[in-house]
MIKOL-949198 format. One line per field, with one value per residue (C-alpha): residue number from 1; residue in three letters; x, z, y. Coordinates in steps of 0.05 Angstrom, whole numbers. Each point is the difference from the previous one (the first is absolute). Example, Ala and Ser with C-alpha at 12.3 -4.5 7.8 and 13.67 -1.06 7.14 Angstrom:
2
pos	1;2 .
code	ALA;SER .
x	246;27 .
z	156;-13 .
y	-90;69 .
END
This chain:
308
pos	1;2;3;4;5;6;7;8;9;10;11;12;13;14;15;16;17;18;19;20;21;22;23;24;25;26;27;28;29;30;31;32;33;34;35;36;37;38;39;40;41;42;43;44;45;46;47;48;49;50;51;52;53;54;55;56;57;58;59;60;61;62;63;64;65;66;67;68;69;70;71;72;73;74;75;76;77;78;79;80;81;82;83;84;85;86;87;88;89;90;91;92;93;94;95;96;97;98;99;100;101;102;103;104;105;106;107;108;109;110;111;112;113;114;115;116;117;118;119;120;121;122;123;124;125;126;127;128;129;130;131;132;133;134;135;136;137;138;139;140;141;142;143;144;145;146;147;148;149;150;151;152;153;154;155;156;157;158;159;160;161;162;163;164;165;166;167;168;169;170;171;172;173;174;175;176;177;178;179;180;181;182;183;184;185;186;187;188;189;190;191;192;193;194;195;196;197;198;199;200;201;202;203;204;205;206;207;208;209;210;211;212;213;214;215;216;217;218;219;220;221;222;223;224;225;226;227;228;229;230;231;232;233;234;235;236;237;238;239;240;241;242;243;244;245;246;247;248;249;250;251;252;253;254;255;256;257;258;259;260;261;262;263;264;265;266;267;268;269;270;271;272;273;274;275;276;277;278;279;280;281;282;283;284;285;286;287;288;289;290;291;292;293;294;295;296;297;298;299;300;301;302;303;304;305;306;307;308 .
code	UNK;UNK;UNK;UNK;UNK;UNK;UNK;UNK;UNK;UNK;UNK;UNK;UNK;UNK;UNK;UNK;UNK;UNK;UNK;UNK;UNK;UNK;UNK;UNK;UNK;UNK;UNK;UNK;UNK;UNK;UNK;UNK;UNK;UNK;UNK;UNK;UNK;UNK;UNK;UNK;UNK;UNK;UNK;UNK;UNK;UNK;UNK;UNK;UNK;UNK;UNK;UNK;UNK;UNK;UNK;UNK;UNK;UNK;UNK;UNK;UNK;UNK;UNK;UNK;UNK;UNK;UNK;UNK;UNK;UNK;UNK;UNK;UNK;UNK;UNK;UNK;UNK;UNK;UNK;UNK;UNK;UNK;UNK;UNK;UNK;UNK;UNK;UNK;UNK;UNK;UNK;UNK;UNK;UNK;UNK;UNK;UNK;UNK;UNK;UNK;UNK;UNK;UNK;UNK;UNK;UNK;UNK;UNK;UNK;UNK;UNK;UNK;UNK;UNK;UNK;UNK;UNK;UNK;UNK;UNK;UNK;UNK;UNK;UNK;UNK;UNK;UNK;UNK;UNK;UNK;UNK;UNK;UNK;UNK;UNK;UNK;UNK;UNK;UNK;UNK;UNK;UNK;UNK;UNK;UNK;UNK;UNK;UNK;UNK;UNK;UNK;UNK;UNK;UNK;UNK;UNK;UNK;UNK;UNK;UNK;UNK;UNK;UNK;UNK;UNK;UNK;UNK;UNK;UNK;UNK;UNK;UNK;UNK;UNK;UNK;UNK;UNK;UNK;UNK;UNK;UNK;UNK;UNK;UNK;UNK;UNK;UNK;UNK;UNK;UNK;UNK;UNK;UNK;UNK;UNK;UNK;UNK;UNK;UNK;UNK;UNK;UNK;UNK;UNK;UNK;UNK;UNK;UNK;UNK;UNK;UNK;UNK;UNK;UNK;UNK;UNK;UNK;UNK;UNK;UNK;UNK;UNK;UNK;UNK;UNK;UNK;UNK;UNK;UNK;UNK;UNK;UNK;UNK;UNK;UNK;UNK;UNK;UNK;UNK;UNK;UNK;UNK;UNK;UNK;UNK;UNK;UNK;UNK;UNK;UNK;UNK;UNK;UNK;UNK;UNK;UNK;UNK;UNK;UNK;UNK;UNK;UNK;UNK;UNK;UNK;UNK;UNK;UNK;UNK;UNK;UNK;UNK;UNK;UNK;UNK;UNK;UNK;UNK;UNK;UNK;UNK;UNK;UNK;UNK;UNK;UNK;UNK;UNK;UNK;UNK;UNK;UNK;UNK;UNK;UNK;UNK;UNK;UNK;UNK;UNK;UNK;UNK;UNK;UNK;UNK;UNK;UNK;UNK .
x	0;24;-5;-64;-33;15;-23;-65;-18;7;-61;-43;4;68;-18;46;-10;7;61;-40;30;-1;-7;76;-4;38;-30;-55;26;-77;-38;38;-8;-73;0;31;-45;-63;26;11;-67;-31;35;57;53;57;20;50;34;50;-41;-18;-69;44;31;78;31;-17;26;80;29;1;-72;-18;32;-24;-61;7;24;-50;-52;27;-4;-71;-27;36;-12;-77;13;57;52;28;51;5;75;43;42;66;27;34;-56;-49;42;21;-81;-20;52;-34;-57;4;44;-61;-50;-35;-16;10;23;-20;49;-18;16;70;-3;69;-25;50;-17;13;-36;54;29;-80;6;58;-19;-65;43;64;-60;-43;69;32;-61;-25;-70;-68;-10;-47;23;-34;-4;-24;46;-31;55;40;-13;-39;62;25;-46;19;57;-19;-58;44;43;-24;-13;-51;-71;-45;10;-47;-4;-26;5;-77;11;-35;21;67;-23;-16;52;42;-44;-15;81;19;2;-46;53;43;-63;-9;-56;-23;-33;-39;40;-51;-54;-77;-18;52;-8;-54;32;72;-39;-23;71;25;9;-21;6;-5;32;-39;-3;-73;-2;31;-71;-49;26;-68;-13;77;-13;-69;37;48;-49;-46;65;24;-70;-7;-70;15;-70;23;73;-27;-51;54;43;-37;2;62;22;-14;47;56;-8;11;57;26;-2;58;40;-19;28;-64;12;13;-35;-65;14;21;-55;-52;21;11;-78;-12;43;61;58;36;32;19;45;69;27;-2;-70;-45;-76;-51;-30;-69;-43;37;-7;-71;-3;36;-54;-61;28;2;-62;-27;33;-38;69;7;33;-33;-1;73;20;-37;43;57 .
z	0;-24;41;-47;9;81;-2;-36;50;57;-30;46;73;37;51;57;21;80;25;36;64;30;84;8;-38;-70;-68;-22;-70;-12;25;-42;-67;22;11;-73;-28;26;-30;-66;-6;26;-62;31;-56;44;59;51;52;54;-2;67;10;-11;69;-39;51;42;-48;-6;-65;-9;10;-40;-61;10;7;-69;-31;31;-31;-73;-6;24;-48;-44;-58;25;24;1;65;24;56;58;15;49;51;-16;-80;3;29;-48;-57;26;13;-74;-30;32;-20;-70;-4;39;-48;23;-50;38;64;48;44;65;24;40;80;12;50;-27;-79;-42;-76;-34;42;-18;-68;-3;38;-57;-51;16;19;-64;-49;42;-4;-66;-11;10;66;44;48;67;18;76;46;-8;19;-67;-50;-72;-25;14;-57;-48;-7;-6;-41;-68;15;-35;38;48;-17;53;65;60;31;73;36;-1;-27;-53;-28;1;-34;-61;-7;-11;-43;-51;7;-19;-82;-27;-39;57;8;74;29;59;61;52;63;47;-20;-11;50;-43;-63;-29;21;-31;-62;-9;8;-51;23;-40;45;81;46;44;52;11;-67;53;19;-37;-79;-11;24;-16;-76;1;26;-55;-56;14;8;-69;-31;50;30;62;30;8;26;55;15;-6;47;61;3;-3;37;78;-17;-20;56;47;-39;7;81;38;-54;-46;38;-1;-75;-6;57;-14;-68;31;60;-56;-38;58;18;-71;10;-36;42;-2;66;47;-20;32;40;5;-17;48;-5;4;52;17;-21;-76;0;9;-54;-41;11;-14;-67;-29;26;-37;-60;0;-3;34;11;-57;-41;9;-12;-48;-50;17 .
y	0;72;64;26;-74;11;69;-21;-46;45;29;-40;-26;-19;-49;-14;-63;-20;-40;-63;-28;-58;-4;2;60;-26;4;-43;-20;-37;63;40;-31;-8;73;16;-54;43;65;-22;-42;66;38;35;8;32;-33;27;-44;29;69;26;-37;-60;22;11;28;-49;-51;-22;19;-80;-2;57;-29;-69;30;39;-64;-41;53;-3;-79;9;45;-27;51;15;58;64;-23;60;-19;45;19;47;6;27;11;-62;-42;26;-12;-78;-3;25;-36;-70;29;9;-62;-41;24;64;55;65;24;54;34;9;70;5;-10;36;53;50;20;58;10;-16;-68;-27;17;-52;-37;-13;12;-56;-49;4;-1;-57;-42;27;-27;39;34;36;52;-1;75;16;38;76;25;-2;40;-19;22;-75;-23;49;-25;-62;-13;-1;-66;-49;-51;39;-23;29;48;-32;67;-4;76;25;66;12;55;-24;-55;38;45;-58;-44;68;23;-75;-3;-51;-21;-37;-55;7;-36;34;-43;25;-40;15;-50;14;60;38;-35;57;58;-21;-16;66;21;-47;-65;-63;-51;-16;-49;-42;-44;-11;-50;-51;-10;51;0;15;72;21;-27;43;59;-8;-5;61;42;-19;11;59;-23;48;-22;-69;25;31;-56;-57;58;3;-74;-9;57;-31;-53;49;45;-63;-14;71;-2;5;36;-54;-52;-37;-4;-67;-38;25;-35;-67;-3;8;-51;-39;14;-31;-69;18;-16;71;-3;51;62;-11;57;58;-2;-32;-37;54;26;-29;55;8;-76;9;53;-43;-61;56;27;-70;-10;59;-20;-61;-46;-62;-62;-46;56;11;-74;0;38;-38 .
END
């Protein structure tokens, strides 16, 4: 697959599929393919392990790229595999490198963790990563503390296909979509999943990530098809429902972001697992909230297994 093809299919839904555990807290190889295996059935055409609903950071740079291996063989050409990498240069070039050697089309490059950065040591850091590894990659843009500027001059390499830009500012937003020329085929991704999805959309995003499809492909698919055929009455219908959930995941400075993904799926009868630390089971009450939205939604158990 070729940076247009990549940036193409970024057009759409990136979903970020969950890291299953097992009690003792390692990966659950079965649960995992059985969680790619539901994505794909349910449509998804870019999947993205070792992103950050797949707990990465709480992963070891072994498991991260087993788990991006792991991933490819799976889909097994059903789907775009973008592997998740990071860490320092160096890792994230030995990580892309397995990558592209195990099979995966694209990667996306986890924003650096160094708690000391400066414009220009970022911009190397993208830029040595993408020409080391040198096959189709997606930026993952969130600390708002560096400057746009970052992506300027960046979005002519080659070999980026799509920015997943994740700071909520809007405005922002669109000064650097409409400053970016058409011409370097940049695919711009909402990173903040469906609450944001419409409002980057009207900014100039074509695509959103997600990790709701995990369990409810259904809404986030609906969401995606009045936005592209601009049916705003059913955006903001399809909105407030999915809203609740978001804002749960959003609590605690978003660290509830990914177990209020894995206790729902876990109220379904998929074997998700608990989150591994630093990120605890929720609270009773958000569990609770949790148990009432699927209720509302109307999803259940057979339902669930169902689509499996």
């Amino acid at each position: 697959m070729n940076e247009i093809q990549a940036a193409k299919k970024l057009e759409g839904i990136s979903a970020i599929n969950i890291t299953p555990f097992q009690e003792d807290a390692s990966i659950d190889w079965k649960a995992l393919d059985a969680n790619i295996d539901f994505l794909i059935e349910n449509g998804l055409e870019v999947i993205v392990p070792s992103g950050n609903t797949g707990e990465f950071y709480a992963l070891t740079i072994e498991e991260s790229i087993e788990e991006n291996r792991r991933t490819a063989e799976r889909v097994n050409g059903r789907a775009m595999m973008v592997a998740g990498v990071g860490y320092s240069v160096e890792t994230a070039v030995e990580m892309g490198r397995t990558a592209k050697k195990d099979g995966c089309d694209a990667i996306m490059i986890h924003m650096p963790i160094h708690p000391y950065m400066t414009e220009d040591g970022v911009v190397n850091y993208f830029q040595r990563i993408m020409e080391e590894i040198d096959m189709p990659a997606v930026l993952y843009f969130k600390n708002p503390a560096l400057s746009d500027n970052v992506l300027k001059r960046l979005t002519h390499m080659k070999q980026l296909a799509g920015v997943k830009y994740a700071v909520n500012d809007l405005p922002r937003f669109a000064k650097i979509v409409q400053e970016t020329p058409a011409t370097h085929g940049v695919t711009w991704v909402c990173g903040t999943a469906e609450k944001w999805a419409p409002f980057f959309w009207n900014a100039g995003a074509k695509g959103f990530t997600s990790g709701l499809v995990n369990l409810h492909p259904r809404l986030s698919f609906e969401m995606l098809e009045a936005l592209q055929t601009s049916d705003w009455d059913s955006v903001w219908n399809i909105w407030y429902q999915v809203v609740p959930f978001e804002d749960l995941r959003a609590k605690n400075n978003n660290g509830n972001n990914v177990v209020v993904i894995k206790e729902a799926m876990e109220a379904l009868g998929f074997p998700a697992g608990k989150t591994r630390e630093p990120v605890a089971p929720l609270d009773e009450a958000d569990h609770n909230a949790v148990l009432e939205l699927l209720e509302k939604w109307g999803l259940t158990k057979e339902q669930f297994s169902a689509v499996r």
